[in-house]
N, C-alpha and C positions, 0 to 999 in steps of 0.2 A: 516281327516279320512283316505286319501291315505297312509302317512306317516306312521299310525299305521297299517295298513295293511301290508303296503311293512314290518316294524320292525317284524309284525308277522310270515309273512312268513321265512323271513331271519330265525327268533329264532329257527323254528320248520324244515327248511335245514340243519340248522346246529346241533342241539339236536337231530334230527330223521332222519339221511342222508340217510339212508336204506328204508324208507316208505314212499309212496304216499298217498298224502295228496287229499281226495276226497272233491267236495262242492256240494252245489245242487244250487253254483250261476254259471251262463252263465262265462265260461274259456276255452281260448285257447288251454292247455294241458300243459302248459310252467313247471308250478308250482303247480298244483292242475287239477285234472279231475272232471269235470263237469258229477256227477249222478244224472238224472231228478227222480223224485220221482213218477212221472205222466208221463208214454208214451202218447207223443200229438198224435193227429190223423194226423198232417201233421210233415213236414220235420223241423221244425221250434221249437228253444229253447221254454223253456215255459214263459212266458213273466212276470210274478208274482210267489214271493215265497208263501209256501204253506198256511202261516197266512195270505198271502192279497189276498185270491183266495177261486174261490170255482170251482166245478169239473161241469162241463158242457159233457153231454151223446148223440153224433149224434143220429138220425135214423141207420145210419151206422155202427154204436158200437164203433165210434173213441171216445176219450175222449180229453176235454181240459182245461186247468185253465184257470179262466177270475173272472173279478171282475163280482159280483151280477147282477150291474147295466148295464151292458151290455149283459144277458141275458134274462131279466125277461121280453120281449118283445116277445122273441122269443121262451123261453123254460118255461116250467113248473116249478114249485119248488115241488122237491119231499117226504115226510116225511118219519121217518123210521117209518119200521112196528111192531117195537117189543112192540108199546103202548105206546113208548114214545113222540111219536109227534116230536122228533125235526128234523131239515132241516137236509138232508141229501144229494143232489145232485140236478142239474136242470136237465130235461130231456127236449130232444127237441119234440114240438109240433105237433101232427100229429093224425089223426082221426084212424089211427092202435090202439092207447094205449083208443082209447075212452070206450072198453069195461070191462077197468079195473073197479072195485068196492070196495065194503068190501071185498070180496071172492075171488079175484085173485090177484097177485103181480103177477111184472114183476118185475126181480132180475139181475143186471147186475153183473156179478162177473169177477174182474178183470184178467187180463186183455181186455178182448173181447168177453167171454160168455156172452151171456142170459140164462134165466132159466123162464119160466112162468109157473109159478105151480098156487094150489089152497093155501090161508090162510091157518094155522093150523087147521084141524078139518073140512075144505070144505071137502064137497064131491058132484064136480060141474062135470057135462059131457060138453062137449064141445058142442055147435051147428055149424051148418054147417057157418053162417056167422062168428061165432067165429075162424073156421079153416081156413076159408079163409083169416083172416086177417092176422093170425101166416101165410100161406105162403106168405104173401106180407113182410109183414114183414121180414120171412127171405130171400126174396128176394134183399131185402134193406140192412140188419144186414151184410156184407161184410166182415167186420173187424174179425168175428167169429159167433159158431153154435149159433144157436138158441134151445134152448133143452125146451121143454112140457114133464113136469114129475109131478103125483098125481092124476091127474083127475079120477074120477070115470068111470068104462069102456072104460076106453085109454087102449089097446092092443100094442104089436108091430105091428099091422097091420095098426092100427089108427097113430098111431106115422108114418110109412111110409108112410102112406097117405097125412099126416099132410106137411110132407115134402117135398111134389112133389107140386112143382110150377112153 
């Protein structure tokens, strides 16, 4: 496998001497730059390519690959919302997200927003234990804002209410 590797590189220095050559596997810089596909939440390569991984979500809004079986202890598995049901990310565990339902998504959009709105067509007001969760939450969320946008009599006043933690 080395041997074909090394012949590849050689073919593509010497056919494209002008061009940098990107990968998304872990490289020194020698021959090829190493672009992650996935910003980790720490200082560290990502340990798995993108088909043997799945995207794991801190409380903190860091993101990381890991294989399935190493989080499904500790995080949730999340499904999309557009009806389809299928897996879509694990989110990590925490009685913050316990107020989610039919009627609310929490929307992590990358790189490091949140968004917690209502479902298409809610029309939820927020309660006072509801708000308090969104500011712990973003008290936790570090990595980036935490945005509450749809809710039924959400004001800019409610919103910088919502904020203050």
């Amino acid at each position: 496998m080395m041997i074909r590797e090394d012949s590849f590189t050689r073919l593509l220095q010497v056919t494209y001497p002008d061009y940098v050559r990107l990968s998304i596997h872990e490289s020194m810089g020698a021959v090829k730059l190493f672009v992650p596909l996935i910003i980790q939440g720490s200082s560290e390569f990502p340990r798995r390519t993108p088909w043997h991984s799945t995207i794991a979500l801190s409380l903190s809004g860091t993101y990381s690959t890991a294989h399935a079986m190493e989080v499904r202890n500790t995080h949730n598995l999340i499904l999309r919302d557009d009806g389809s049901l299928h897996p879509f990310y694990f989110r990590e565990k925490s009685e913050l997200w316990d107020w989610e339902d039919d009627t609310v998504v929490f929307e992590p959009q990358y790189p490091n927003r949140l968004v917690v709105r209502p479902k298409e067509g809610g029309k939820i007001v927020l309660s006072e234990e509801q708000i308090e969760k969104i500011r712990k939450l973003r008290a936790i969320h570090t990595a980036g804002p935490v945005e509450v946008v749809g809710f039924a009599g959400t004001t800019a006043a409610t919103v910088a209410e919502v904020a203050k933690y």
